[in-house]
Residue frames relative to the residue before (quaternion, step in Angstrom):
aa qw qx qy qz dx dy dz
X 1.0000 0.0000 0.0000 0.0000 0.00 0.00 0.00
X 0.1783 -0.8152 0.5404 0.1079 3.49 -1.18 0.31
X 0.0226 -0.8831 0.4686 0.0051 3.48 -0.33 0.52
X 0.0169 -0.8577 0.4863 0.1660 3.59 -0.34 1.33
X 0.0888 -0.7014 0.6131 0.3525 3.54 -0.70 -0.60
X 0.3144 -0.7235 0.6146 -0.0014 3.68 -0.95 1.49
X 0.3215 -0.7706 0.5405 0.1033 3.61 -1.29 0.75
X 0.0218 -0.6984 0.6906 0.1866 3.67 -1.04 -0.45
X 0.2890 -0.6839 0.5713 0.3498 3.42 -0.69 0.98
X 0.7480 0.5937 -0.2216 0.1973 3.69 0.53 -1.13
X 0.7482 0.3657 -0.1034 0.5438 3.04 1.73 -0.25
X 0.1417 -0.7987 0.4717 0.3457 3.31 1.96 -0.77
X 0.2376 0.6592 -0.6323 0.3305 3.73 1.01 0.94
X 0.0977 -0.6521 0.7449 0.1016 3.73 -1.53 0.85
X 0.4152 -0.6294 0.6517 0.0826 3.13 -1.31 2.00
X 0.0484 -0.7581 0.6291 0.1649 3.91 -1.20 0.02
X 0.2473 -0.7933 0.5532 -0.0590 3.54 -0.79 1.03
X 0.0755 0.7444 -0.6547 0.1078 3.78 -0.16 1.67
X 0.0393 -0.7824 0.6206 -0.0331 3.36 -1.48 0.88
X 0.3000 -0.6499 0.6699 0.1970 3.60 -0.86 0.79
X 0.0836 -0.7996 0.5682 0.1754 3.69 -0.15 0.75
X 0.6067 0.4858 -0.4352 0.4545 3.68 0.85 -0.35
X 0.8032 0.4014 -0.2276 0.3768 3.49 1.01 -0.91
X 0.5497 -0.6651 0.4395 0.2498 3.19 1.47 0.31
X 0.7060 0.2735 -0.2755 0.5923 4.05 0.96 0.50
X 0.2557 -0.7058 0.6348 -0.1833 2.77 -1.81 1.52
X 0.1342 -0.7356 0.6637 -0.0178 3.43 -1.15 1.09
X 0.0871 -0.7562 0.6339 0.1370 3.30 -0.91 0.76
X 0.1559 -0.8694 0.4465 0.1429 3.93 -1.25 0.46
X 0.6935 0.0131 -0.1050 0.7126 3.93 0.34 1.06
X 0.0676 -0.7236 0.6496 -0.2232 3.32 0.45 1.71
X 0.2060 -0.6695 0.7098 0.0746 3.97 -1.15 1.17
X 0.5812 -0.5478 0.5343 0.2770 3.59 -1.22 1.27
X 0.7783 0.3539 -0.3239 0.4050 4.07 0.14 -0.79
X 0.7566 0.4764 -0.2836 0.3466 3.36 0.95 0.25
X 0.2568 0.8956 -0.3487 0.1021 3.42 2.03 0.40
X 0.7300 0.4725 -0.2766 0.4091 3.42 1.30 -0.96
X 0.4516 0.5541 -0.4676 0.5200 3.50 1.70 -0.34
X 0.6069 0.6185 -0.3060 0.3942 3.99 0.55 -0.39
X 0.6979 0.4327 -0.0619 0.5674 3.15 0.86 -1.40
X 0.5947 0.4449 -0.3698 0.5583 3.84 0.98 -0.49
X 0.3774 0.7738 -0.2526 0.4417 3.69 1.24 0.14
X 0.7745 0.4352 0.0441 0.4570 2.43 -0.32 -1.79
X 0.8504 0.1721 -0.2143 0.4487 3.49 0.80 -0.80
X 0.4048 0.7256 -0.3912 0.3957 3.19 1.14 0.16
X 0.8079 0.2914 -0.0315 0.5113 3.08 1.25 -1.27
X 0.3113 -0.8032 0.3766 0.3407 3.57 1.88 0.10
X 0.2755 0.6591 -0.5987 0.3623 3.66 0.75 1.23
X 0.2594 -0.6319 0.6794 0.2682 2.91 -2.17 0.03
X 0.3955 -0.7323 0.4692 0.2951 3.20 -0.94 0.49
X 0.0426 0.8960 -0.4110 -0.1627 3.71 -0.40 0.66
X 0.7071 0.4899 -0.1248 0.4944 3.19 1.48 -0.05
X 0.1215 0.7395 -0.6621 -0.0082 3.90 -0.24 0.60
X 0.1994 -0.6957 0.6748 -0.1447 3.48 -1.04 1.74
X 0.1003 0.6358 -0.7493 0.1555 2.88 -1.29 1.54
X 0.5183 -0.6337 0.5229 0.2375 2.72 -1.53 2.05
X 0.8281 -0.0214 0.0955 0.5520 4.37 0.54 -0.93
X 0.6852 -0.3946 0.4740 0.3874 3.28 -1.57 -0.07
X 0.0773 -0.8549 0.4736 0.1968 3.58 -0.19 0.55
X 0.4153 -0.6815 0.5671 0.2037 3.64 -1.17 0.09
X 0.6272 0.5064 -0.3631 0.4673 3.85 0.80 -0.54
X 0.9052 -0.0304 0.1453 0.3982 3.21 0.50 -1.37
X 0.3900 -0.6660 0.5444 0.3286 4.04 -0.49 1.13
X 0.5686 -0.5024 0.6293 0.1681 3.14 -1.91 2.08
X 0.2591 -0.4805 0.8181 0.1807 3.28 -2.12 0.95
X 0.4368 0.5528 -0.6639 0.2507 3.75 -0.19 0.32
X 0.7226 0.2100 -0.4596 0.4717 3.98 0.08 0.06
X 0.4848 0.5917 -0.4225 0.4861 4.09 0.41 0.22
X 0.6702 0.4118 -0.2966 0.5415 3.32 1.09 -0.92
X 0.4396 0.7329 -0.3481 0.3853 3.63 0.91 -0.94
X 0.8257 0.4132 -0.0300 0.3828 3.21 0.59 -1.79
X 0.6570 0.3687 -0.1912 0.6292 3.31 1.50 -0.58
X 0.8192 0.3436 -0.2108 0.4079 3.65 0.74 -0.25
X 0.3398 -0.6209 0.5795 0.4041 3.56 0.89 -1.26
X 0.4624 0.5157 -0.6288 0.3535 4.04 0.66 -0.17
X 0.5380 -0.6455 0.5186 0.1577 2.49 -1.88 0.81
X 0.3653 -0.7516 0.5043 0.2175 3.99 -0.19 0.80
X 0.0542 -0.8581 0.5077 -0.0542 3.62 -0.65 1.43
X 0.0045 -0.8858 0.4434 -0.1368 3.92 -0.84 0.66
X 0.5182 -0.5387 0.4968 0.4410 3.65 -0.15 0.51
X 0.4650 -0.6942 0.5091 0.2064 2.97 -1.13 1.19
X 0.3959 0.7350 -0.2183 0.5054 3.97 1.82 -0.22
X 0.8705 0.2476 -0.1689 0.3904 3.50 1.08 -0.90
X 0.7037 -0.5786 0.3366 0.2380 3.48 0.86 1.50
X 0.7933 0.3426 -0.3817 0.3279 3.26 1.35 0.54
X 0.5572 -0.6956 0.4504 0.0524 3.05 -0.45 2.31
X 0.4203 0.7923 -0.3230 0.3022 3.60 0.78 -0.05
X 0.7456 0.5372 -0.0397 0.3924 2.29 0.48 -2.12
X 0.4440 -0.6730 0.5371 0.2479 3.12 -1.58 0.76
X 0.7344 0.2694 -0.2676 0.5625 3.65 1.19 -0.51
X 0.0159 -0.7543 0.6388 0.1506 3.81 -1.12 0.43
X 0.0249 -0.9053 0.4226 0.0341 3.31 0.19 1.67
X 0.4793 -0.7341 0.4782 0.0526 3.13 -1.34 0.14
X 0.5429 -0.5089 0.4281 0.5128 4.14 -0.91 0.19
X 0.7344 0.4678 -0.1957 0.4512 3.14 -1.13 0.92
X 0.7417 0.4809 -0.3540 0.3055 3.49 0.71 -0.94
X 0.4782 -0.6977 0.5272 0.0811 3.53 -1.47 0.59
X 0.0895 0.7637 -0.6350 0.0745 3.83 0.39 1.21
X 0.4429 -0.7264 0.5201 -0.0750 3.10 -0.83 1.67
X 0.1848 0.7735 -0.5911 0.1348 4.17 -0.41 0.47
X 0.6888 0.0901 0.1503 0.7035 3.95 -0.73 0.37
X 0.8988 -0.2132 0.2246 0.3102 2.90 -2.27 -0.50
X 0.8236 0.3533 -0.1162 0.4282 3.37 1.05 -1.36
X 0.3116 -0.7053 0.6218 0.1370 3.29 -1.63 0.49
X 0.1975 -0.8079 0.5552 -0.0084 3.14 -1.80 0.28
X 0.3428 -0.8196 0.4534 0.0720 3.46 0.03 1.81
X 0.2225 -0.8229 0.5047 0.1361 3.12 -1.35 1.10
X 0.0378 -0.8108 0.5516 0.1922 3.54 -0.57 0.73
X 0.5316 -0.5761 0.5554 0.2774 3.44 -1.38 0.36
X 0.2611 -0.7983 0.5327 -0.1035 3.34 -0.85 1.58
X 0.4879 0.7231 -0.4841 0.0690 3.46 0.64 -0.49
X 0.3234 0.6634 -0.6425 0.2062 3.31 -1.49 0.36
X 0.7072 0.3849 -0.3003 0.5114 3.46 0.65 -1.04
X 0.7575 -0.0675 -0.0660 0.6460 3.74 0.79 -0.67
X 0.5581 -0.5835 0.2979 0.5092 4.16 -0.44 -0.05
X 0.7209 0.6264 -0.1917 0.2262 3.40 1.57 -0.11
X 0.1651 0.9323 -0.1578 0.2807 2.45 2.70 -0.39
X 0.2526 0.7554 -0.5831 0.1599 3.84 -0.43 0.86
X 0.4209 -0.7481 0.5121 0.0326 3.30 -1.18 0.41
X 0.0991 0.8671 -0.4847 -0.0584 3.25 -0.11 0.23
X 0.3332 -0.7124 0.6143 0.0636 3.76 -1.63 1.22
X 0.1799 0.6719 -0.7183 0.0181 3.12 -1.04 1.03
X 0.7638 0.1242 -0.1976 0.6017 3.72 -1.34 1.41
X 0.6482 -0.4804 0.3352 0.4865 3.15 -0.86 -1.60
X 0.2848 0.7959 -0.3822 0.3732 2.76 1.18 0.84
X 0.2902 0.8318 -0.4695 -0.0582 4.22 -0.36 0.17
X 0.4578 -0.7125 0.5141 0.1358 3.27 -0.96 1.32
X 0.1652 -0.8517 0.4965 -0.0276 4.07 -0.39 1.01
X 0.3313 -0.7053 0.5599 0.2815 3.21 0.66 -0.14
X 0.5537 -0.3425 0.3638 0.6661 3.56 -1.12 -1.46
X 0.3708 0.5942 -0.6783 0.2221 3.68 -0.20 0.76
X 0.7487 0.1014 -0.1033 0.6469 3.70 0.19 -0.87
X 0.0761 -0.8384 0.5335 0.0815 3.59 -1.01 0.49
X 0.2219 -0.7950 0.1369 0.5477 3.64 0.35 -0.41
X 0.9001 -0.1313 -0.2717 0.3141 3.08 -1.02 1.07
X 0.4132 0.4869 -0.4471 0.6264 2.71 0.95 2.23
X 0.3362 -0.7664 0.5372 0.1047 3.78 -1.26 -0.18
X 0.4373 -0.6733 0.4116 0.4312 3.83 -0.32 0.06
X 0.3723 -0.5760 0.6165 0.3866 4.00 -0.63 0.53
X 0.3253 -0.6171 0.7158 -0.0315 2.95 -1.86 1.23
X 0.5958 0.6025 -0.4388 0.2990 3.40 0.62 0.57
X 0.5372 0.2579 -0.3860 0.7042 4.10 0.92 0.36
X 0.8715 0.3279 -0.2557 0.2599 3.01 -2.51 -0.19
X 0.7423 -0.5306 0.2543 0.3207 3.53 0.98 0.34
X 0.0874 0.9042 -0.3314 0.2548 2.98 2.24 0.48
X 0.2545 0.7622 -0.5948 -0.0222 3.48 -1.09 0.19
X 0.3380 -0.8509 0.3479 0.2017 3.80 -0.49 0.70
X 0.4320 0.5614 -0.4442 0.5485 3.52 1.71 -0.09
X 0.6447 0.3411 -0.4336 0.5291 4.24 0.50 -0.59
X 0.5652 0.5865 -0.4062 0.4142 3.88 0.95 -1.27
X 0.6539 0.5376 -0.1806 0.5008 4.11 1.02 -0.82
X 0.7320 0.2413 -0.3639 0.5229 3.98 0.43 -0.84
X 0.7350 0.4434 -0.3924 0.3304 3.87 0.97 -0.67
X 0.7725 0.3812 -0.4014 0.3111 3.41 0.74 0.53
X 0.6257 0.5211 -0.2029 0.5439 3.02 1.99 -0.07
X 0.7064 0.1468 -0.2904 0.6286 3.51 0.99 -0.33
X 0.6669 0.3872 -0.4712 0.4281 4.19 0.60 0.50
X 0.7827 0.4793 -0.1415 0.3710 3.63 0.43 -1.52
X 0.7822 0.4079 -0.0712 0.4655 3.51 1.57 -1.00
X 0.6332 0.4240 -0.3873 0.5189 2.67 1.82 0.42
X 0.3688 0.6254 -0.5662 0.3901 3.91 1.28 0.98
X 0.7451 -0.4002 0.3460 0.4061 3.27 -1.42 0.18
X 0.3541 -0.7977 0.4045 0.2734 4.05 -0.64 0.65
X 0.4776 0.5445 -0.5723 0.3846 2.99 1.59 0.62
X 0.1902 0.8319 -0.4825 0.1973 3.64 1.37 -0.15
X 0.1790 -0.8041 0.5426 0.1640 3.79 -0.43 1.11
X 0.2515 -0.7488 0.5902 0.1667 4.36 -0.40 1.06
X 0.0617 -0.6037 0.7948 0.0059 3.19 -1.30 0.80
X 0.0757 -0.7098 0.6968 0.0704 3.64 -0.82 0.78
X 0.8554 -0.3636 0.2983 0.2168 2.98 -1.96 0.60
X 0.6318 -0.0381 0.3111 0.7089 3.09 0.75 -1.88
X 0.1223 -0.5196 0.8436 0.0587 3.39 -2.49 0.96
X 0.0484 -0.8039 0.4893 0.3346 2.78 -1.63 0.10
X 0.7873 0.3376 -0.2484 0.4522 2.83 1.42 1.06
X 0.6952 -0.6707 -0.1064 0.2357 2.49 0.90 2.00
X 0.2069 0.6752 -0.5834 0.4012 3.06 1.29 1.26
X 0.2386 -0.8114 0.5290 0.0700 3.66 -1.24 1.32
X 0.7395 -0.0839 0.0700 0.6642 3.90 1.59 -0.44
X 0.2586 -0.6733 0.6766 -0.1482 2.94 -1.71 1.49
X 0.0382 0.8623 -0.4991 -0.0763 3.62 -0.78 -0.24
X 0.6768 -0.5864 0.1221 0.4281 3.10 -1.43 1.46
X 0.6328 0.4397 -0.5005 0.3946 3.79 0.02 -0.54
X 0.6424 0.3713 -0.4861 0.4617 4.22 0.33 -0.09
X 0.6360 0.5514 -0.3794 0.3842 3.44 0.16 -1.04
X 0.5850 0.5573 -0.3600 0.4664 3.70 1.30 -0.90
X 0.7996 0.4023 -0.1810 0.4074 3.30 0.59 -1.34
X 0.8107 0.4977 -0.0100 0.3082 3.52 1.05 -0.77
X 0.7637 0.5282 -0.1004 0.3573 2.90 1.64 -1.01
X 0.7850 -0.5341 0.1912 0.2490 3.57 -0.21 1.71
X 0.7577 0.2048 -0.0273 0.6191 3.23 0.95 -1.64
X 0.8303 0.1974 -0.1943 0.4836 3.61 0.23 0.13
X 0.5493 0.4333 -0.6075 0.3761 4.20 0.32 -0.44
X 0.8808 0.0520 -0.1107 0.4574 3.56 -1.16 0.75
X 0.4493 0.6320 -0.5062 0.3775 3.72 0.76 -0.10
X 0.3539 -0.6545 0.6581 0.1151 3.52 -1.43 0.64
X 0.8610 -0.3242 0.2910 0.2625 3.35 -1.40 0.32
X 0.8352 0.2073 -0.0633 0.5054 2.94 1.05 -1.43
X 0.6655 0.5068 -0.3018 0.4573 2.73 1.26 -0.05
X 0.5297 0.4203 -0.4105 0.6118 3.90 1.32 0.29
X 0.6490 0.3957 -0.4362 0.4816 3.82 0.99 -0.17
X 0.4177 0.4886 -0.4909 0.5880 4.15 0.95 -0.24
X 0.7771 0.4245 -0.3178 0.3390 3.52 -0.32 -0.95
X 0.6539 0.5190 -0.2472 0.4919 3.89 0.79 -1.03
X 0.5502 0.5683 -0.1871 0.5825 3.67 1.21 -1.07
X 0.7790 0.4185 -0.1339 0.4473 3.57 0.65 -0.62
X 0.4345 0.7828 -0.3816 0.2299 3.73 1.38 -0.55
X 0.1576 0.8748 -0.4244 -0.1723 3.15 1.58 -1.47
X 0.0307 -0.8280 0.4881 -0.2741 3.83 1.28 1.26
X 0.4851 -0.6652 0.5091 0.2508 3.75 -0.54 1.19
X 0.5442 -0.5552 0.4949 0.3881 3.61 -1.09 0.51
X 0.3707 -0.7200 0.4528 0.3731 3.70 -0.71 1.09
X 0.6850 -0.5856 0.3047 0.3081 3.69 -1.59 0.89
X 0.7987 0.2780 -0.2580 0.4672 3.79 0.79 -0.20
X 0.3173 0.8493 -0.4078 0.1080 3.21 1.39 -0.41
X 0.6117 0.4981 -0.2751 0.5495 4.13 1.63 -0.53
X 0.7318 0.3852 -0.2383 0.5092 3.29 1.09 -0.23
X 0.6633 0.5848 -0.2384 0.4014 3.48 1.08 -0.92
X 0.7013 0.4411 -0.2311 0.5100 3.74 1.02 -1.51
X 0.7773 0.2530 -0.4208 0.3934 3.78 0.65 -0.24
X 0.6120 0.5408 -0.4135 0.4026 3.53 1.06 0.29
X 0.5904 0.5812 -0.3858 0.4060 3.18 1.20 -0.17
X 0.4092 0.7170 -0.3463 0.4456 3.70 1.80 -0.97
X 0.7760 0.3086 -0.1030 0.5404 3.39 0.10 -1.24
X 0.6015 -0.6152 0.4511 0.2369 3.85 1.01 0.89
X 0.3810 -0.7946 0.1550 0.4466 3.45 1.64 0.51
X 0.5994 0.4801 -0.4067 0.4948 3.64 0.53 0.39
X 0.6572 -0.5152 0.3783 0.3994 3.21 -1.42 1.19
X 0.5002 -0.4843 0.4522 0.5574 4.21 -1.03 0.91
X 0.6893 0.5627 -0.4012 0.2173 3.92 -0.45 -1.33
X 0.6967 0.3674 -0.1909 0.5858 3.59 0.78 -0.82
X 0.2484 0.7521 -0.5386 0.2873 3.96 1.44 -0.16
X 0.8889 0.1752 -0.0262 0.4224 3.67 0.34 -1.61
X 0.3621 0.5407 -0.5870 0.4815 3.77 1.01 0.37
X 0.3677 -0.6784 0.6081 0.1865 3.06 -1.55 1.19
């Protein structure tokens, strides 16, 4: 197996790159549109297809290469079935099982930061988006945000995995790359001992500038960024 973790400097978005090298299939997860050929140099480097592009949510910072990949690859382009994007070839759900090579990957429902929010676990390995960050959380205040769901899905779903559980979060901004559930329990600001109301006082309080593409990003990301018409041309 091979496991990368990929950056954007411009967004502080972490891409994640699994690969069955023996089997020859690859899944990529919060794929950034300006980085498609760094993807695709992948892919062949390592003589994989790519069949999966996995996004943990609609994003606001930065427009998804998961339909671009589509077109150059045939992967199939996947999303909570919650986040309004009709695009997509997969509308997934809690619970689901996306299947590649030998190995699989379990979806959990995340919402709070947006209602579409999902996570996803492969091994021990789990991929948060901006739901769990490390020692931090996504703001629930645009896109339908809400911090009492942003609270049971990381405290009664995410904190109840094993604490050797290894976090990969969406985005850092400061260059921390993995954390895991037992610290994040013990450590993290907005939630290690924090009650309901008190992690909702706190979220309510962020008072965080609107993010800089966020009118341009969320409806391009809907449509799997690429205009819907050009969605299925290969």
């Amino acid at each position: 197996m091979l496991f990368k973790q990929l950056f954007d400097t411009d967004s502080s978005t972490y891409t994640y790159f699994i690969a069955d090298i023996d089997a020859g299939e690859a899944v990529l997860i919060d794929p950034v549109d300006t980085h498609i050929d760094e993807y695709l140099h992948l892919l062949n480097t390592h003589k994989c297809s790519l069949k999966y592009s996995l996004e943990t949510h609609v994003h606001a910072d930065h427009i998804t290469g998961g339909g671009k990949l589509r077109q150059k690859t045939d992967a199939l382009t996947a999303v909570s079935a919650a986040c309004g994007a009709q695009t997509a070839d997969l509308q997934l759900k809690d619970g689901d099982v996306i299947s590649f090579a030998n190995e699989t990957i379990t979806v959990i429902a995340t919402p709070g930061h947006t209602p579409g929010s999902i996570s996803f676990l492969w091994r021990d390995r789990l991929f948060t988006g901006d739901a769990l960050l490390i020692n931090g959380c996504g703001r629930t205040d645009f896109q339908g945000g809400s911090a009492e769901s942003q609270y049971n899905s990381i405290v009664n779903k995410l904190f109840t995995l094993p604490d050797e559980t290894l976090v990969y979060p969406g985005h850092d901004y400061q260059g921390r790359r993995v954390s895991c559930i037992g610290q994040e329990k013990v450590i993290n600001p907005r939630l290690a001992g924090k009650s309901l109301d008190e992690f909702v006082k706190i979220m309510n309080n962020l008072n965080l500038p609107k993010p800089r593409l966020i009118d341009i990003a969320v409806p391009a990301n809907r449509m799997c960024g690429v205009p819907e018409n050009t969605m299925m041309q290969g």
